[in-house]
N, C-alpha and C positions, 0 to 999 in steps of 0.2 A: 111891876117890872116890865114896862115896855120899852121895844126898841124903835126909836122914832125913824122914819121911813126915807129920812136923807143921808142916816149914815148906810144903809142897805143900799140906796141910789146912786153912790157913788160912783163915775165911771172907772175909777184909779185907789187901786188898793197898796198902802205901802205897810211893810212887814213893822217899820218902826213905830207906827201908831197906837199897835197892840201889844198888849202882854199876857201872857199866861202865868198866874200864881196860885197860889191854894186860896181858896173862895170860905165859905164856911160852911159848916154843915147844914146847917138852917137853908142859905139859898142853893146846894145841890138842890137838896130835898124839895125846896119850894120849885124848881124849875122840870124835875121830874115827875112830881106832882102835877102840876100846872101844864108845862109846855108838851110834852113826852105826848106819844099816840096811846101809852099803856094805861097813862094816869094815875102812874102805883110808882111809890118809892122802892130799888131795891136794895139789896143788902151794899152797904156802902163802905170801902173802907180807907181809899182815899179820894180826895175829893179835886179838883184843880177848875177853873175857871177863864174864860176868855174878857178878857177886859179893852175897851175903848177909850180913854180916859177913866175916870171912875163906872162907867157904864158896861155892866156885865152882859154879855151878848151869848154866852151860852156857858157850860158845863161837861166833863165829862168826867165819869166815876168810876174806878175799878173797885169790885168788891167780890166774893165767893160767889159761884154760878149756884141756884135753886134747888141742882139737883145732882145725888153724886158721880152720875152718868157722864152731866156736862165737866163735871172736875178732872174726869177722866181725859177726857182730849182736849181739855183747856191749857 
């Protein structure tokens, strides 16, 4: 899953180009894996993705916070 370096270089961004729908689980998980600074899948529970045509450009997941602390002010 890479993203080729002319859709980023673009000087002119239009809203229509893109979509956001639900992605799968497999490439959350592959992109927070992979891409993420953490390199750790976390608890997931839904999942949505950013799309360019068929080319998925990023991810973002809501799922239960680690710990019951963070549930608290979440």
């Amino acid at each position: 899953m890479t993203v080729t370096s002319n859709i980023l270089q673009e000087d002119i961004f239009y809203k229509e180009q893109y979509m956001v729908k639900e992605c799968t689980l497999a490439e959350a998980k592959d992109v927070c894996k992979n891409k993420h600074y953490l390199h750790r899948v976390p608890s997931i529970v839904a999942h949505y993705g950013l799309y360019k045509e068929e080319l998925l450009l990023g991810v973002i997941t809501f799922g239960v916070p680690p710990s019951p602390y963070l549930m608290k002010i979440c």
